[in-house]
C-alpha positions as CSV (number, residue, x, y, z in Angstrom):
1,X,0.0,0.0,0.0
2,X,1.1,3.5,-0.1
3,X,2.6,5.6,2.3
4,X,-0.3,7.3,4.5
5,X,-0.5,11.3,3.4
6,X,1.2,13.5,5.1
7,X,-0.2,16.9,6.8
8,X,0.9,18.9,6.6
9,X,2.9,19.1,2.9
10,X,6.2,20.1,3.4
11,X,6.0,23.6,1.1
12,X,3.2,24.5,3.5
13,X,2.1,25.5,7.5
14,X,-0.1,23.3,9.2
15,X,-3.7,22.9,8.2
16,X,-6.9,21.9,10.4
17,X,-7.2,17.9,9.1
18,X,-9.9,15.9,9.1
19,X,-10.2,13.6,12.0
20,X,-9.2,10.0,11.4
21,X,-12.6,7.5,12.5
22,X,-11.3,4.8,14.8
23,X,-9.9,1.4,13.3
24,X,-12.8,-1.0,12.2
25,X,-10.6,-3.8,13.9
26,X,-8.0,-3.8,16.1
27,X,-6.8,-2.8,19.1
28,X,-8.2,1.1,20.3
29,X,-7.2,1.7,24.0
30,X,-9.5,4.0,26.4
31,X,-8.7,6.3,28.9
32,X,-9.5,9.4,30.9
33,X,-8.3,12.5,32.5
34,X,-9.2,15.7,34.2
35,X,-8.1,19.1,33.2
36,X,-6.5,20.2,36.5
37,X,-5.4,23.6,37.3
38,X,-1.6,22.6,36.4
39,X,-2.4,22.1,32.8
40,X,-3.9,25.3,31.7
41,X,-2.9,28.6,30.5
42,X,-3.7,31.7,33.0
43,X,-6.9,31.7,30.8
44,X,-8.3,28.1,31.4
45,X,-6.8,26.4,27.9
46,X,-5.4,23.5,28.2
47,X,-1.7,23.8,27.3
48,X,0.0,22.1,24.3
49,X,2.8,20.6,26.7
50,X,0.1,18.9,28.7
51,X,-2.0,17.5,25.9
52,X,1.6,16.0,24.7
53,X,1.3,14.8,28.6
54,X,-1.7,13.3,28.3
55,X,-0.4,11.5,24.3
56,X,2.3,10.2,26.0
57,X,0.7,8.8,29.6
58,X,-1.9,7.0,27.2
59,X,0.8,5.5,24.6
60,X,2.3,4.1,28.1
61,X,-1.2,2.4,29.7
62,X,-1.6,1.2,26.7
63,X,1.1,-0.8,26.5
64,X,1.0,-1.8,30.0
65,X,-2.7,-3.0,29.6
66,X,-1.7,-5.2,26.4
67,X,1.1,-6.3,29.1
68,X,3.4,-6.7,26.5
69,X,7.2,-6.4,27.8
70,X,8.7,-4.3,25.2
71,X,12.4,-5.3,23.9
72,X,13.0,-1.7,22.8
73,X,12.8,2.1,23.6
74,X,10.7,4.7,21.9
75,X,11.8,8.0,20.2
76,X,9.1,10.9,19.1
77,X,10.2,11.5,15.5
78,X,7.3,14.2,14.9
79,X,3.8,14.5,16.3
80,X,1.1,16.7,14.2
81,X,-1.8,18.1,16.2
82,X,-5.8,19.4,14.8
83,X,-7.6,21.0,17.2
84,X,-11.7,21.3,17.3
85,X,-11.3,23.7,20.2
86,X,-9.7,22.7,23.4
87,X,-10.7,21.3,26.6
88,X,-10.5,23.4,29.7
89,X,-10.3,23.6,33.7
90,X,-11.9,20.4,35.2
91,X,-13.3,19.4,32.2
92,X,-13.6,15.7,31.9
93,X,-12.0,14.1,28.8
94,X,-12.1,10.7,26.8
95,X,-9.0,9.2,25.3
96,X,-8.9,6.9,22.4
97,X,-5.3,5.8,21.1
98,X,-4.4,3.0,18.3
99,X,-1.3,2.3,15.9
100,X,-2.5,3.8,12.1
101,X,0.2,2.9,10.4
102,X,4.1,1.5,10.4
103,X,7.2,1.7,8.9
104,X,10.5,-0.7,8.9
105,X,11.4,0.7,12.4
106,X,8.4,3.1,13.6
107,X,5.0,3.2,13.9
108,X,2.5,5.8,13.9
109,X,0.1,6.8,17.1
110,X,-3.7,8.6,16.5
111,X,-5.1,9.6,19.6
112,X,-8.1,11.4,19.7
113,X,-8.9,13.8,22.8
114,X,-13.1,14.4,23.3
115,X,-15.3,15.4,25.7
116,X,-18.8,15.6,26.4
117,X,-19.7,17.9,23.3
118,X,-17.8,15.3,21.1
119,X,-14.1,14.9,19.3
120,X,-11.9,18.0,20.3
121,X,-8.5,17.3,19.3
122,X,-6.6,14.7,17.2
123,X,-2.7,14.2,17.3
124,X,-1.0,11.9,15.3
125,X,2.5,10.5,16.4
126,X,5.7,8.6,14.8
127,X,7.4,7.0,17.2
128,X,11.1,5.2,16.3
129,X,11.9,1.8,17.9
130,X,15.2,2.1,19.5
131,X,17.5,-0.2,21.0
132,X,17.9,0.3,25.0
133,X,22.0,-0.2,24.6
134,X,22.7,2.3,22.2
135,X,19.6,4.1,20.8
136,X,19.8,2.5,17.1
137,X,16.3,2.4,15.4
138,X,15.5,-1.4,15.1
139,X,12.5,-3.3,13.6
140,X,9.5,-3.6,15.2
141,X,9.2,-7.1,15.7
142,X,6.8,-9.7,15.1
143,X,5.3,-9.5,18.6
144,X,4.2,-5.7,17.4
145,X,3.1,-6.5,14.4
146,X,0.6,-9.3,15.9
147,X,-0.6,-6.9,18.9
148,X,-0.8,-3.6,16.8
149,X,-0.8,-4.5,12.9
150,X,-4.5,-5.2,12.8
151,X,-5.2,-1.6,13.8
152,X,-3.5,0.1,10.9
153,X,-5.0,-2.3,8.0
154,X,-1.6,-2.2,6.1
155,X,-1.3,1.5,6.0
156,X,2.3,2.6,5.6
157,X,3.9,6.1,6.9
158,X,7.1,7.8,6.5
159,X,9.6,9.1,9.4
160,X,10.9,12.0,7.3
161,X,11.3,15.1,8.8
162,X,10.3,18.1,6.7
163,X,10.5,21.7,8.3
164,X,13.2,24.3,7.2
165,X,15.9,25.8,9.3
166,X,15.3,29.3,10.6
167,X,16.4,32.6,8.3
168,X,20.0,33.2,9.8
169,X,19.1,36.9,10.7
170,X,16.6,35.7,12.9
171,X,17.3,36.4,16.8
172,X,16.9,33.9,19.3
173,X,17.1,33.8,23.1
174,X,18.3,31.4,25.8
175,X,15.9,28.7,26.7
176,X,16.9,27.3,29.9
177,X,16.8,23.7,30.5
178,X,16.2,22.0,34.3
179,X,16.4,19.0,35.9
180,X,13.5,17.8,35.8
181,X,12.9,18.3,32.5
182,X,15.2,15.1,31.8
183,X,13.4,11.5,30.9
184,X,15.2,8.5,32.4
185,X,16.8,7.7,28.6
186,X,18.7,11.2,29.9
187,X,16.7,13.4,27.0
188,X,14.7,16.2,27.8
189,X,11.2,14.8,28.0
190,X,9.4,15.4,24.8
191,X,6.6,17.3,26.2
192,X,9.0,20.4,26.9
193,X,9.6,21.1,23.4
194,X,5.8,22.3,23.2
195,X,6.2,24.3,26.7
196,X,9.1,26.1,24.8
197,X,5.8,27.0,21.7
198,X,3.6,27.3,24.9
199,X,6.0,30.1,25.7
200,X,6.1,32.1,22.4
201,X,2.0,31.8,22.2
202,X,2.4,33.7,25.6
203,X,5.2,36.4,24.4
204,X,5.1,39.9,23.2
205,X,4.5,38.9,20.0
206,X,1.4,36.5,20.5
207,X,-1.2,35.8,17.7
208,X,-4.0,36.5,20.1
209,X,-5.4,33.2,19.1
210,X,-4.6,29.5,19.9
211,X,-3.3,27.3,17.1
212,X,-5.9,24.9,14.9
213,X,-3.3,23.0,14.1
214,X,0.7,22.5,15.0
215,X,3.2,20.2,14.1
216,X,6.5,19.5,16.2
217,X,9.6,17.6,14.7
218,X,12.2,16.4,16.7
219,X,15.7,16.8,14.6
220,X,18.1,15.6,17.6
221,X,17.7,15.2,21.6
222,X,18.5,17.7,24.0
223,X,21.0,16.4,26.5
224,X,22.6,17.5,29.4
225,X,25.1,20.5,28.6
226,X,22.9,21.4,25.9
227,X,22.1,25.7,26.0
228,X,19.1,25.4,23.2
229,X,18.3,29.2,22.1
230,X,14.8,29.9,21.2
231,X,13.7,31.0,18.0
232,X,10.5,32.3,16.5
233,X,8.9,34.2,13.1
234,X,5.2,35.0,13.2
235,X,3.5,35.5,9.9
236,X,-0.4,36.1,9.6
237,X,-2.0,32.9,10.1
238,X,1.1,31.2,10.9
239,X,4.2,30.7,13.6
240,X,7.1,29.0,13.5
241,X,9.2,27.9,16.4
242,X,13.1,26.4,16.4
243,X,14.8,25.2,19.4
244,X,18.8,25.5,18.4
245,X,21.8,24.5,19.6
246,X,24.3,26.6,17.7
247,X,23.8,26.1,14.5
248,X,22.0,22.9,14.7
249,X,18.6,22.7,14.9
250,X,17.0,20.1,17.9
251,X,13.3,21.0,17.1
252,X,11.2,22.9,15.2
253,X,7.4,23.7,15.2
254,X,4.8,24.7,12.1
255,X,1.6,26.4,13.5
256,X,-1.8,27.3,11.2
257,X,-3.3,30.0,13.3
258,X,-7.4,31.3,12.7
259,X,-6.8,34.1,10.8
């Protein structure tokens, strides 16, 4: 089969998508959550750094409910997000997450956030299989395949990244990392990387307006040592976001914003 589509295209910003139904067969893992007080913005939205929270927590139960004892690690290679509109404070909401589609060494993760209204936001995820000794990507495995493959009936998906570097004149500014932003593979924890485009949505230079959609690539971990600067270019409509070290780029974020 071919490759599933991606979205967005690679000449252009993110774009509201339409929501993926779940799989006819296969497996589709449940869950829950409540929007507490130290997951929104000031304003009551629930932040982009805790729905990646919430993506990630629900990738892990599900894998403990399949109890399935994993012979490999996982590394975020991009996640894409389209938002309805958001949850807020105490809100109760629904999570439904299933593999979509694989590759030779990844797979691809849909979850799909509602509440009582109905479907609110839908993130799709490629995750690498690495090895725990020295990080390599490695196949998935039969013992995937069986638990997982029925979910994404054949579909296929690439783990090509796609954004462009940042203009050169562009400033950036120090983005501090902390302890506890680490993961015990000794990378900065995935979900910081949106707290860093949480942070320019909050700036100076703020569209006003949440994103309907936003995509995050992941070009190389931040480790220990690492001094990342922060860079940002607003556009109408749009936002993008880099997260540098140097001249290397560890991140980078394409936002569509309601114009």
């Amino acid at each position: 089969m071919e490759p599933v589509p991606r979205r967005p295209g690679p000449e252009n910003t993110p774009s509201p998508a339409v929501f993926e139904p779940d799989p006819a067969q296969g497996r589709v893992f449940t869950a829950a959550r409540v929007v507490r007080s130290t997951d929104v913005t000031p304003a009551g939205r629930l932040r982009l750094d805790a729905l990646a929270r919430y993506l990630q927590e629900a990738a892990e139960d599900d894998l403990a409910a399949a109890g399935w004892d994993e012979p490999y690690g996982w590394l975020l290679r991009r996640c894409e997000v389209a938002v309805r509109d958001y949850p807020g404070l105490g809100q109760r909401v629904a999570l439904r997450t299933f593999c979509s589609a694989t590759g030779p060494r990844w797979a691809e993760r849909i979850t799909t956030v509602s509440g009582p209204s109905g479907d609110l936001v839908q993130a799709r995820a490629v995750w690498v299989a690495i090895t725990r000794a020295d990080g390599r990507p490695c196949p998935l495995g039969a013992a995937f395949h069986r638990l997982y493959g029925p979910s994404t009936g054949g579909r296929r998906v690439s783990a090509r990244l796609s954004h462009p570097g940042p203009p050169p004149s562009l400033p950036g500014r120090l983005w501090p990392l902390r302890a506890s932003d680490f993961d015990p593979a000794g990378h900065v924890n995935n979900t910081v990387y949106w707290a860093a485009v949480e942070d320019v949505l909050a700036g100076p230079a703020a569209p006003g307006e949440p994103p309907v959609a936003a995509e995050l690539e992941y070009h190389r971990p931040m480790l220990p040592g690492h001094e990342p600067s922060l860079v940002s270019s607003p556009a109408p409509g749009e936002l993008s976001v880099w997260l540098l070290d140097g001249p290397h780029r560890l991140a980078s974020a394409r936002l569509a914003l309601r114009r």
